[in-house]
MIMAR-114136 format. One record per atom (N, C-alpha, C): residue number from 1; residue in one letter; chain; atom name; x, y, z. Coordinates in steps of 0.001 Angstrom, whole numbers, plus 524288, in hexadecimal, padded with zeros to 5 digits. Layout:
N
NODE    nr   rest   kette   atom    east   north      up
NODE   NUM      A       A     CA       X       Y       Z
...
This chain:
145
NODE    nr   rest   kette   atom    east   north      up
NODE     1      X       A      N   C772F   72C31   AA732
NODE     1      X       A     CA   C77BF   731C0   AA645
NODE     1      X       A      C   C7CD3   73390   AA8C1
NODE     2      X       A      N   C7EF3   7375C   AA49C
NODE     2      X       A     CA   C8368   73908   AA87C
NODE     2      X       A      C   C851A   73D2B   AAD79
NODE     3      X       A      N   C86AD   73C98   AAED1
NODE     3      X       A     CA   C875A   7419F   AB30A
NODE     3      X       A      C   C8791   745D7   AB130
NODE     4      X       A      N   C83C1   748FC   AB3EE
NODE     4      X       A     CA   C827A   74DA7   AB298
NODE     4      X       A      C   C7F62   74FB3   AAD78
NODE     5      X       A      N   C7CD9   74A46   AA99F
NODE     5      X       A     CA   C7A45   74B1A   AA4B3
NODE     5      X       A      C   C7508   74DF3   AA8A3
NODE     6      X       A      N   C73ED   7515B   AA475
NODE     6      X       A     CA   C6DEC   7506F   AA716
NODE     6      X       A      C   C6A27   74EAD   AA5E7
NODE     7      X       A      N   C6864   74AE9   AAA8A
NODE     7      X       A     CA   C63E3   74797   AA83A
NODE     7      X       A      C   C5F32   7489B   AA661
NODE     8      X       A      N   C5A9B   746F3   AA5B6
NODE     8      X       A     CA   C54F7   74780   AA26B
NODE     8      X       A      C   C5233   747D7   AA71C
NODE     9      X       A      N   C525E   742D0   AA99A
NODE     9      X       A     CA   C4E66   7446C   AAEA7
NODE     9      X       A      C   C535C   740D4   AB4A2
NODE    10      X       A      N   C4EEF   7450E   AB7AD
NODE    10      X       A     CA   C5378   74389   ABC9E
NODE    10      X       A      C   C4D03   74422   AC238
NODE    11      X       A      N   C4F26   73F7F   AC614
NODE    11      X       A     CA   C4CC6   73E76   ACA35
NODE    11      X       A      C   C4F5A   73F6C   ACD6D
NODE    12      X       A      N   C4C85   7436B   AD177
NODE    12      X       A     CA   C4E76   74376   AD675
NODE    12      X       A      C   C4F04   74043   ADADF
NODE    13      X       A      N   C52D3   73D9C   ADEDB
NODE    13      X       A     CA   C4E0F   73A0A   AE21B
NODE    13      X       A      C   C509F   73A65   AE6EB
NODE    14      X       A      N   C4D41   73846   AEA7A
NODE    14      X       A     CA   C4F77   73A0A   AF172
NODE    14      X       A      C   C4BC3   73541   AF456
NODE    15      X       A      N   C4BDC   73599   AF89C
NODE    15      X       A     CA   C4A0D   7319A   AFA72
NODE    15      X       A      C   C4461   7310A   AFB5A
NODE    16      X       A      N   C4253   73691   AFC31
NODE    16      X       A     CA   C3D14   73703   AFC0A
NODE    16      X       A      C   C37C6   73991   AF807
NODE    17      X       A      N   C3D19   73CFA   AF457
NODE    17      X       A     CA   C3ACA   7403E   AEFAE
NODE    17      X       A      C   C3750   74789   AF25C
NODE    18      X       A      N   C38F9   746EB   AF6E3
NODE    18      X       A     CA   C362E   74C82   AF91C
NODE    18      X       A      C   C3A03   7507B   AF976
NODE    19      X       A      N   C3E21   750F3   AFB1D
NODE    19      X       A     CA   C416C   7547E   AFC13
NODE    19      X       A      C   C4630   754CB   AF92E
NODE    20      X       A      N   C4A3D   75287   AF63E
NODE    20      X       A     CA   C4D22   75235   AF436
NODE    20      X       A      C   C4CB9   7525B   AEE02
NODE    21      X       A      N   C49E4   74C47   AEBDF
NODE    21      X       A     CA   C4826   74BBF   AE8F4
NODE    21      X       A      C   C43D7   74F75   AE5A0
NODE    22      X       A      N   C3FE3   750D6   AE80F
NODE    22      X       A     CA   C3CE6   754B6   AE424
NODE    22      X       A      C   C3FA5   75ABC   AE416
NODE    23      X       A      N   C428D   75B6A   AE8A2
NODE    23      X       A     CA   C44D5   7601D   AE91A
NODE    23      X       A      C   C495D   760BB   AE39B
NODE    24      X       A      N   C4C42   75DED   AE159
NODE    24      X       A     CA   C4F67   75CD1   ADE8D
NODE    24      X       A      C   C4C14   75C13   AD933
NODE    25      X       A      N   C48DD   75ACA   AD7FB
NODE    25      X       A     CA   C4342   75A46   AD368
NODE    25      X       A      C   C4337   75F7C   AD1E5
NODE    26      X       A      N   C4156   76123   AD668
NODE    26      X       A     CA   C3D7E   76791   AD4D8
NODE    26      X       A      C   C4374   768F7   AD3CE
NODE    27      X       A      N   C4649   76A98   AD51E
NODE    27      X       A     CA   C4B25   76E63   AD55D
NODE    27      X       A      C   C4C6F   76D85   ACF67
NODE    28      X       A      N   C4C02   7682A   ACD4F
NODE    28      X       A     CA   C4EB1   76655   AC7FD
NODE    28      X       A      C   C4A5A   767F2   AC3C3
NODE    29      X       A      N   C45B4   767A3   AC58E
NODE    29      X       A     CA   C422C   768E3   AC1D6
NODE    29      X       A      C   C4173   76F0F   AC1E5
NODE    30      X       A      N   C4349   7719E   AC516
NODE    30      X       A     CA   C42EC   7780F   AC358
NODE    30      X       A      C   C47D9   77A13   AC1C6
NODE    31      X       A      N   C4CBC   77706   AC11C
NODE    31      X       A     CA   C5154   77A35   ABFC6
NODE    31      X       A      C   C5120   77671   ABA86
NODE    32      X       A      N   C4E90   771C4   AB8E7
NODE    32      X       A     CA   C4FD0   76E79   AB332
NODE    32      X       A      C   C4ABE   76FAE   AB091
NODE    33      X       A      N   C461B   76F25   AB2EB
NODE    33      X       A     CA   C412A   76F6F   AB035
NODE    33      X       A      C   C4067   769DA   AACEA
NODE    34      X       A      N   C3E45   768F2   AA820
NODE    34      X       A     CA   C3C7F   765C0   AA4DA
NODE    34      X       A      C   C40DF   763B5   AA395
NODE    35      X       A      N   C46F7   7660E   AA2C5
NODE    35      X       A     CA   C4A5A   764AE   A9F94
NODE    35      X       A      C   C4B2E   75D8B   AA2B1
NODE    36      X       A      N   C488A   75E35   AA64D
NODE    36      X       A     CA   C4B4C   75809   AAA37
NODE    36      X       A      C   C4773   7557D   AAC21
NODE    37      X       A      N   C4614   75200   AABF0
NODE    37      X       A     CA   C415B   74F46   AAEC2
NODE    37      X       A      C   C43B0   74D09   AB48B
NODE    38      X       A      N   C3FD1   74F69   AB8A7
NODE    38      X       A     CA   C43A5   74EEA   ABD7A
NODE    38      X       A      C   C3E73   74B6D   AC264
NODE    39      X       A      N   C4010   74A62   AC58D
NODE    39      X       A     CA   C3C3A   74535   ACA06
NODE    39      X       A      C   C3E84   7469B   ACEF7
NODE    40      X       A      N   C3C04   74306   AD0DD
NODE    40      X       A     CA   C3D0C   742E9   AD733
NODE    40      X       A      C   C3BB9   73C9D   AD954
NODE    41      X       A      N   C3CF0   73A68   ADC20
NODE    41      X       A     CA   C3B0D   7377C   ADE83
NODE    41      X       A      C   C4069   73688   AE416
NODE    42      X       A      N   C3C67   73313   AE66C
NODE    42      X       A     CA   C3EF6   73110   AEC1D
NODE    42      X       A      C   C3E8E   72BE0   AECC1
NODE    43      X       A      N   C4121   72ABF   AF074
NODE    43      X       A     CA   C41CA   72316   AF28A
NODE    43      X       A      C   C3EA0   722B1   AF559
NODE    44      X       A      N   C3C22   7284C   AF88C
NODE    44      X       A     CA   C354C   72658   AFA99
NODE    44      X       A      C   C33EF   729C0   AF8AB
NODE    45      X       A      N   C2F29   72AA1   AF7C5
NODE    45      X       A     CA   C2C3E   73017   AF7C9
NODE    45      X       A      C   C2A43   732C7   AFBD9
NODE    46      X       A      N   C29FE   73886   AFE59
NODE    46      X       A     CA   C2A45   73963   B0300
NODE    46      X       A      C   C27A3   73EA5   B054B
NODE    47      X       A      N   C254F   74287   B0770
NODE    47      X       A     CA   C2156   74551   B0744
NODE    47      X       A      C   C258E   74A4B   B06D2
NODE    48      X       A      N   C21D8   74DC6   B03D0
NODE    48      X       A     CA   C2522   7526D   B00DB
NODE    48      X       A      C   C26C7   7555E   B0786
NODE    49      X       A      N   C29EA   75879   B0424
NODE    49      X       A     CA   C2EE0   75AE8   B0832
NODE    49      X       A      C   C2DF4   76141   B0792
NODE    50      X       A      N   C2BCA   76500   B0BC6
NODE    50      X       A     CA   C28EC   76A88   B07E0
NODE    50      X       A      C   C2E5D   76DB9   B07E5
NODE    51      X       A      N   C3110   76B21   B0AF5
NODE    51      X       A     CA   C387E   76EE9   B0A0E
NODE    51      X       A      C   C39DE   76EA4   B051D
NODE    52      X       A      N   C367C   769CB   B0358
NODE    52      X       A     CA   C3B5C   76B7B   AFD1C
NODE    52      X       A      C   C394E   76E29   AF960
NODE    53      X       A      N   C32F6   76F29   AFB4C
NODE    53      X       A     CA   C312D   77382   AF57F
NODE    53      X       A      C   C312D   779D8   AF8FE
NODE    54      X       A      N   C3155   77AF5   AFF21
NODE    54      X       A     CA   C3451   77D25   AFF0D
NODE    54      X       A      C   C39D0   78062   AFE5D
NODE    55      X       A      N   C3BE0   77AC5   AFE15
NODE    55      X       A     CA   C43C3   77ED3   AFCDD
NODE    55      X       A      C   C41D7   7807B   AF5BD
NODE    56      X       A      N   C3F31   77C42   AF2B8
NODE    56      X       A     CA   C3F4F   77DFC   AED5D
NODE    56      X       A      C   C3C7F   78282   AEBEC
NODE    57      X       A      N   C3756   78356   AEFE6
NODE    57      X       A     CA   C3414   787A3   AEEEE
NODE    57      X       A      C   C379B   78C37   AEDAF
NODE    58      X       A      N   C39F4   78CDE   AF212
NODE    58      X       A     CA   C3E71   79265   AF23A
NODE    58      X       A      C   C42AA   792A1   AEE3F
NODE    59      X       A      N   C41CA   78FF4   AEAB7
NODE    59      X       A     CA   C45D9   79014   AE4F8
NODE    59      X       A      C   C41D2   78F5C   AE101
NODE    60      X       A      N   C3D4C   78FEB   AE156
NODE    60      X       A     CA   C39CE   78E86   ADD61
NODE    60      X       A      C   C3A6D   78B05   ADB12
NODE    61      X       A      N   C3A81   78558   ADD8E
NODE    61      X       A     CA   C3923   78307   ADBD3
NODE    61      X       A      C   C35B0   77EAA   ADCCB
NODE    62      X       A      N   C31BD   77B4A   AD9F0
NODE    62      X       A     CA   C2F54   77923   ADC81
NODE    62      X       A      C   C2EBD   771EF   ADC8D
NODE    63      X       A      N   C2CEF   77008   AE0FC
NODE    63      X       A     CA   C2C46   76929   AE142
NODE    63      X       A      C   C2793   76737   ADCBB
NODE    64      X       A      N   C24B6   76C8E   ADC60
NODE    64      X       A     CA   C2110   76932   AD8AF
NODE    64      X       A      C   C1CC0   76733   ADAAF
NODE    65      X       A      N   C1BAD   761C5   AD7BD
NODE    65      X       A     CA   C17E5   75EBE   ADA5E
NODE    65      X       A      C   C19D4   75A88   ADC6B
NODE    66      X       A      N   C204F   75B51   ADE13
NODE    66      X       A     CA   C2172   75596   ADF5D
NODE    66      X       A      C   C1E3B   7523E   AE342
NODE    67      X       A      N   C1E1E   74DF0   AE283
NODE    67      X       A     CA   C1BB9   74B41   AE746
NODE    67      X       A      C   C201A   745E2   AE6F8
NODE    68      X       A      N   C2290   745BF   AECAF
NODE    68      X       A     CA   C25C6   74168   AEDA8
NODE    68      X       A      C   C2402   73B92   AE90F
NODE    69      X       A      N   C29EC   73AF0   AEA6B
NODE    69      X       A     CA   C2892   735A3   AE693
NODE    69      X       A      C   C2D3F   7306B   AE69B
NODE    70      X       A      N   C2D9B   72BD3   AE695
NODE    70      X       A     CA   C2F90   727DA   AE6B2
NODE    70      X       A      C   C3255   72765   AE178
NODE    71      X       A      N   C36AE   723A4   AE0CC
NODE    71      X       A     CA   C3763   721BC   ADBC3
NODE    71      X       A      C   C341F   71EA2   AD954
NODE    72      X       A      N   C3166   71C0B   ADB26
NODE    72      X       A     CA   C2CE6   71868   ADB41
NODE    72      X       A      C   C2762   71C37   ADAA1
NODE    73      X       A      N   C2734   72022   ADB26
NODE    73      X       A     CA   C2313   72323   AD996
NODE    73      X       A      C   C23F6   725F6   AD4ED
NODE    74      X       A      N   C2823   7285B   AD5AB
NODE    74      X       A     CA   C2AE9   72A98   ACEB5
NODE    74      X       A      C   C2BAE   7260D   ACBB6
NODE    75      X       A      N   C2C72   72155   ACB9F
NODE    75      X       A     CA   C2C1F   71B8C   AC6FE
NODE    75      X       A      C   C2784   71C04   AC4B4
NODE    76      X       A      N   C23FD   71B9E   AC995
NODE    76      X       A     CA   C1EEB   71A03   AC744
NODE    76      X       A      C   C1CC6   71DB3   AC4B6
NODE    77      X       A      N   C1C40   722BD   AC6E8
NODE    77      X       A     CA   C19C7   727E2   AC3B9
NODE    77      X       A      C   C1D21   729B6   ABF25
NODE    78      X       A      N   C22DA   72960   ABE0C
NODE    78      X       A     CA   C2492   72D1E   AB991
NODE    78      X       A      C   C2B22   728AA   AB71B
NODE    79      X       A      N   C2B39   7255E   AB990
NODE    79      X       A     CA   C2DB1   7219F   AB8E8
NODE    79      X       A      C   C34D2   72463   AB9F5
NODE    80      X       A      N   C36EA   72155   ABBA5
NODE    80      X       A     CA   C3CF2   72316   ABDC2
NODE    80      X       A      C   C408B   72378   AB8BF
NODE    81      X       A      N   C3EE9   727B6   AB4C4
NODE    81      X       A     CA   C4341   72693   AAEF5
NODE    81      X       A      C   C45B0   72E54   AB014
NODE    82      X       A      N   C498E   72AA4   AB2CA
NODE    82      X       A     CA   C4DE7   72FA4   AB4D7
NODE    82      X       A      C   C52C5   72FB6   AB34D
NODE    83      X       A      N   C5513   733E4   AAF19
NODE    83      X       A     CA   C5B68   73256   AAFCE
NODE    83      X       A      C   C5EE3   733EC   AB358
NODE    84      X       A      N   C5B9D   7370E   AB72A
NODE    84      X       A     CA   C60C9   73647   ABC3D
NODE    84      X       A      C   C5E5B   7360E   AC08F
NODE    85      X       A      N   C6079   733CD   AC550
NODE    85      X       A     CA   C5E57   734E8   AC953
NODE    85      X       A      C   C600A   737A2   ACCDB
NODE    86      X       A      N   C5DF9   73A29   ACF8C
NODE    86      X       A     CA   C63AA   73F74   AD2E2
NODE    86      X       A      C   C601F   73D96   AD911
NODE    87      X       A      N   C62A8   7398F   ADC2E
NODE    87      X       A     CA   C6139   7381A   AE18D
NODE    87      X       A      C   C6378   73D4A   AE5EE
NODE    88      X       A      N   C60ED   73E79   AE974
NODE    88      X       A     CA   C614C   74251   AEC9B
NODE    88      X       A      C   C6143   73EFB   AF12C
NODE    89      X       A      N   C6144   73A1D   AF3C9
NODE    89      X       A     CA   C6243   738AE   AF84A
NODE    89      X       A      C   C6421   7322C   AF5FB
NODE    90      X       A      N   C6551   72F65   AF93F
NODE    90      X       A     CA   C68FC   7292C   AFA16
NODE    90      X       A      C   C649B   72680   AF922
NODE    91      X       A      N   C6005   72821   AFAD2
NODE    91      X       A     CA   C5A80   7214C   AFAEE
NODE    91      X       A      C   C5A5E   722E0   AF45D
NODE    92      X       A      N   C5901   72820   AF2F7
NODE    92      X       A     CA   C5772   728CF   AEE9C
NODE    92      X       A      C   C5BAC   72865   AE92D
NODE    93      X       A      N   C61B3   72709   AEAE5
NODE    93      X       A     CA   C640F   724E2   AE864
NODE    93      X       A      C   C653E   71F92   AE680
NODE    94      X       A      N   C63BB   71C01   AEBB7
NODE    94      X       A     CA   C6491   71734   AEC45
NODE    94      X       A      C   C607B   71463   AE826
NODE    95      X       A      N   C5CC8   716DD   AE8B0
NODE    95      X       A     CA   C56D6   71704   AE6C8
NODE    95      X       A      C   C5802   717E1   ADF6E
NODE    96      X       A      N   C5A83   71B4A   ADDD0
NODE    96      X       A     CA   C59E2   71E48   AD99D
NODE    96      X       A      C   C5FA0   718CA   AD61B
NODE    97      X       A      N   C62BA   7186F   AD904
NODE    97      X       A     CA   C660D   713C3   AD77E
NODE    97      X       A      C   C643C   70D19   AD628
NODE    98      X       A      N   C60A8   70CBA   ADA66
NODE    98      X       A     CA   C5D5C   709D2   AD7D0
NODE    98      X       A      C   C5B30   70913   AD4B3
NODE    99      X       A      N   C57CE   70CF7   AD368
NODE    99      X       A     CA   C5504   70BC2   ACF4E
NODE    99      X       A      C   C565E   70D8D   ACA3F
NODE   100      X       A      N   C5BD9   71108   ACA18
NODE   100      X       A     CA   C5F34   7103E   AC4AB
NODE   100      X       A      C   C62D4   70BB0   AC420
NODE   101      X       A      N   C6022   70762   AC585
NODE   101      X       A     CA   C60AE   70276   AC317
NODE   101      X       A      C   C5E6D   70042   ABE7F
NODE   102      X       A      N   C593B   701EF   AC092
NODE   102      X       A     CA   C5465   700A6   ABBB7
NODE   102      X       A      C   C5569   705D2   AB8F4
NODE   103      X       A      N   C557E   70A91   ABA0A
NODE   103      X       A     CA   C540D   71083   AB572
NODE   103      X       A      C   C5A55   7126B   AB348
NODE   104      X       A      N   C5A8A   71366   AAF94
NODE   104      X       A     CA   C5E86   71605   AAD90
NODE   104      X       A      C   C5DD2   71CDE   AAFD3
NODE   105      X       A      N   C5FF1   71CCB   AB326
NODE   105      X       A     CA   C6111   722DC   AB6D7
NODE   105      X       A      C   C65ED   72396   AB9DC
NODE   106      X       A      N   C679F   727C1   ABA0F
NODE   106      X       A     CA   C6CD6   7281D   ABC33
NODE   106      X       A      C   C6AF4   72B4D   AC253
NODE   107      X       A      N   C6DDB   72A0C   AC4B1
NODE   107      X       A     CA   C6C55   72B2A   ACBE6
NODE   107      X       A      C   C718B   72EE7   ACD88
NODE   108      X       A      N   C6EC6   73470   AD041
NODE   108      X       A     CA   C75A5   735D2   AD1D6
NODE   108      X       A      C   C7218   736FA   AD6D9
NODE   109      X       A      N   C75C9   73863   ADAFC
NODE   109      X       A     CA   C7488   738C3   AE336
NODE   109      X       A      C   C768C   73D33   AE25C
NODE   110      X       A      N   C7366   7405A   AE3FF
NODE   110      X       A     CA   C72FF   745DF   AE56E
NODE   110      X       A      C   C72D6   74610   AED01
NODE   111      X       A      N   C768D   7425E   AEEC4
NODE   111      X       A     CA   C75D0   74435   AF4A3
NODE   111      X       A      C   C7309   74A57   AF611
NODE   112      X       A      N   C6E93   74A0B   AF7DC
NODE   112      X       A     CA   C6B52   74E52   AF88E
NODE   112      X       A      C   C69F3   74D95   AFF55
NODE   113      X       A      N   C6AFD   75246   B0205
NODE   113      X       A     CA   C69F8   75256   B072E
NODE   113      X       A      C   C6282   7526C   B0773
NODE   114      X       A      N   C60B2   750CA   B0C4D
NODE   114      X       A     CA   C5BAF   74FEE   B0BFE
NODE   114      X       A      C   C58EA   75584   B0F70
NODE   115      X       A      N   C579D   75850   B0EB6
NODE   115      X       A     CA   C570B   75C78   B12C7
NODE   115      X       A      C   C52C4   75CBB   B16F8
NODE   116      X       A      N   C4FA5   75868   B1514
NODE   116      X       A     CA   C4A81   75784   B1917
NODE   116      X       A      C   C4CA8   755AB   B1F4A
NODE   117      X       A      N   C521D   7545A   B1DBC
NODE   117      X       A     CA   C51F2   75244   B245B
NODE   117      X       A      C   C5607   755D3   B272C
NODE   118      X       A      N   C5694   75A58   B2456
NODE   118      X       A     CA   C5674   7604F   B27A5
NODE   118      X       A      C   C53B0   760F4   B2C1F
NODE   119      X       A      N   C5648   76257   B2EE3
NODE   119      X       A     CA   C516E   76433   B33DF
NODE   119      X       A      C   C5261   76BB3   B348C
NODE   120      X       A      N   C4FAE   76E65   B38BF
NODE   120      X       A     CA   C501B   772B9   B3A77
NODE   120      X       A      C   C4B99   7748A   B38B6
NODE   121      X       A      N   C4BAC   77A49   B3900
NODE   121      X       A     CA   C46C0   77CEE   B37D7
NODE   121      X       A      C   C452D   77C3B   B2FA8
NODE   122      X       A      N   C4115   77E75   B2FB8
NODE   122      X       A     CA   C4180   77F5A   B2A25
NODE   122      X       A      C   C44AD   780D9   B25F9
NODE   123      X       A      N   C4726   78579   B276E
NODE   123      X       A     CA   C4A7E   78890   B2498
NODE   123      X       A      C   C4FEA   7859D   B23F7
NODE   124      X       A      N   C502A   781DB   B2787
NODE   124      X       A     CA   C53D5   77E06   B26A0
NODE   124      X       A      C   C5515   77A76   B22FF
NODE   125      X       A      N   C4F18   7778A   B23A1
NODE   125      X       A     CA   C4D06   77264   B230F
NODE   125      X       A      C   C4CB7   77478   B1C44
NODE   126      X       A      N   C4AC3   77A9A   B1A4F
NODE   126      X       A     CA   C4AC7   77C5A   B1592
NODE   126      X       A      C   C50D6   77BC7   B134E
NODE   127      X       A      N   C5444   77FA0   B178E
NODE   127      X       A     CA   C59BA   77EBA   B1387
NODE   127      X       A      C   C5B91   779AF   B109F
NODE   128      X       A      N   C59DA   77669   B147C
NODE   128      X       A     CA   C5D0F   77035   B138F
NODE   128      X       A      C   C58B8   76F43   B0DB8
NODE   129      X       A      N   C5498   77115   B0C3D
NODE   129      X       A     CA   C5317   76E80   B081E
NODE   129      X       A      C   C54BA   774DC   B0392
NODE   130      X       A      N   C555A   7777D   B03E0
NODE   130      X       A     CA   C58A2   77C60   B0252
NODE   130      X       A      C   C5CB1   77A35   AFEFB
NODE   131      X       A      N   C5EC9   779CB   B0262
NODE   131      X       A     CA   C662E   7765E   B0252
NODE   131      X       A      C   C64C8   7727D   AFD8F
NODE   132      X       A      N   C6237   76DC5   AFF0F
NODE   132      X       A     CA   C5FB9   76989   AFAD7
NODE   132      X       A      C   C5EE5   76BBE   AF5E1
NODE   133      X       A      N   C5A4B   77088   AF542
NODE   133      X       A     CA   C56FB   77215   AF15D
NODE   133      X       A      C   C5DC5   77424   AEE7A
NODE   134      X       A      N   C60AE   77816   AEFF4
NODE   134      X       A     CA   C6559   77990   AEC59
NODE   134      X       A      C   C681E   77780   AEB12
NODE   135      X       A      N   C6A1F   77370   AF060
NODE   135      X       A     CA   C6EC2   76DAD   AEC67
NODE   135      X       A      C   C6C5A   76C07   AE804
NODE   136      X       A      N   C66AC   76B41   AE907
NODE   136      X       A     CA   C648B   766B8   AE472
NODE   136      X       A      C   C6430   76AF1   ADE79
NODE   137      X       A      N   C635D   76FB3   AE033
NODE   137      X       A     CA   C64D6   77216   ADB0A
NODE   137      X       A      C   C68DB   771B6   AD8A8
NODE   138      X       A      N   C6E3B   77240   ADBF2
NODE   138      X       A     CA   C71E0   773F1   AD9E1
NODE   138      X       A      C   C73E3   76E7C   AD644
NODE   139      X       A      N   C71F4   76A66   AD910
NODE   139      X       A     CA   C7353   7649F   AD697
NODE   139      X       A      C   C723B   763AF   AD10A
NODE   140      X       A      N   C6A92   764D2   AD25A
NODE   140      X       A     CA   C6829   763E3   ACD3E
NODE   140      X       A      C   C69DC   76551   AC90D
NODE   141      X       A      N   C6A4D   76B8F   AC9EA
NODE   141      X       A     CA   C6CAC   76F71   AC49C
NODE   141      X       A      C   C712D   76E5F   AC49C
NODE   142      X       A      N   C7329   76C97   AC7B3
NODE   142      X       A     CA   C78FD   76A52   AC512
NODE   142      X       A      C   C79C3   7660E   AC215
NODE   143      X       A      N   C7627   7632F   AC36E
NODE   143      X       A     CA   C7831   75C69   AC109
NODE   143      X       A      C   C72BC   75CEE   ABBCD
NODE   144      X       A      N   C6EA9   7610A   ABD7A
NODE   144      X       A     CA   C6AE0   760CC   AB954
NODE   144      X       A      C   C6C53   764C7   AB499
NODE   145      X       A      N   C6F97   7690D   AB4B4
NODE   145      X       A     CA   C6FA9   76D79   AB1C8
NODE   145      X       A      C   C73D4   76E07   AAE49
């Protein structure tokens, strides 16, 4: 696929699928809707994160029913037929390169900061996934719209 076509369906992925990864899902599935078939998965799967349906709550938008998930859990349940992959951290790139050996999918690195390992009070610990929730818009609708 070429740069900047837009693809049919696209997977998110990060290392754990809780904070980055589904955060980037929901965001794509309320600004594309049906027009795109969109995923999530991680290089582990990892216990949900309530900052990130907080920062989305306050933009209306929502996680859904995500429940963390592996690449190895998205194979088996809905099978990996993705034409792009948009990696949000290095394991989950290394990961996503691999296995477009065997799948015809194109992989781009979205270096994405991780905001969980923010520290300070709340209101902090919120901006840093704030910050996340608007880059990842401004990306999506850019490279998706």
């Amino acid at each position: 696929m070429k740069e900047g076509r837009r693809p049919q369906s696209v997977l998110f992925a990060c290392a754990h699928n809780v904070v980055r990864s589904p955060m980037a899902e929901a965001i794509a599935r309320y600004y594309f809707g049906r027009s795109i078939f969109f995923g999530s998965a991680g290089v582990r799967p990892g216990e949900p994160d309530p900052f990130v349906a907080a920062a989305l709550d306050e933009i209306g938008i929502s996680l859904g029913k995500h429940r963390p998930q592996s690449f190895e859990d998205l194979e088996e349940l809905e099978g990996l037929n993705f034409d792009l992959i948009i990696t949000l951290a290095p394991q989950a790139h290394h990961k996503a390169l691999d296995l477009t050996r065997t799948l015809a999918a194109d992989v781009e690195y979205w270096p994405t900061p991780d905001p969980s390992i923010v520290s300070g009070n709340r209101e902090q610990k919120l901006d840093a996934y704030r910050a996340l929730r608007d880059g990842l818009i401004d990306r999506i609708t850019e490279r998706l719209g």
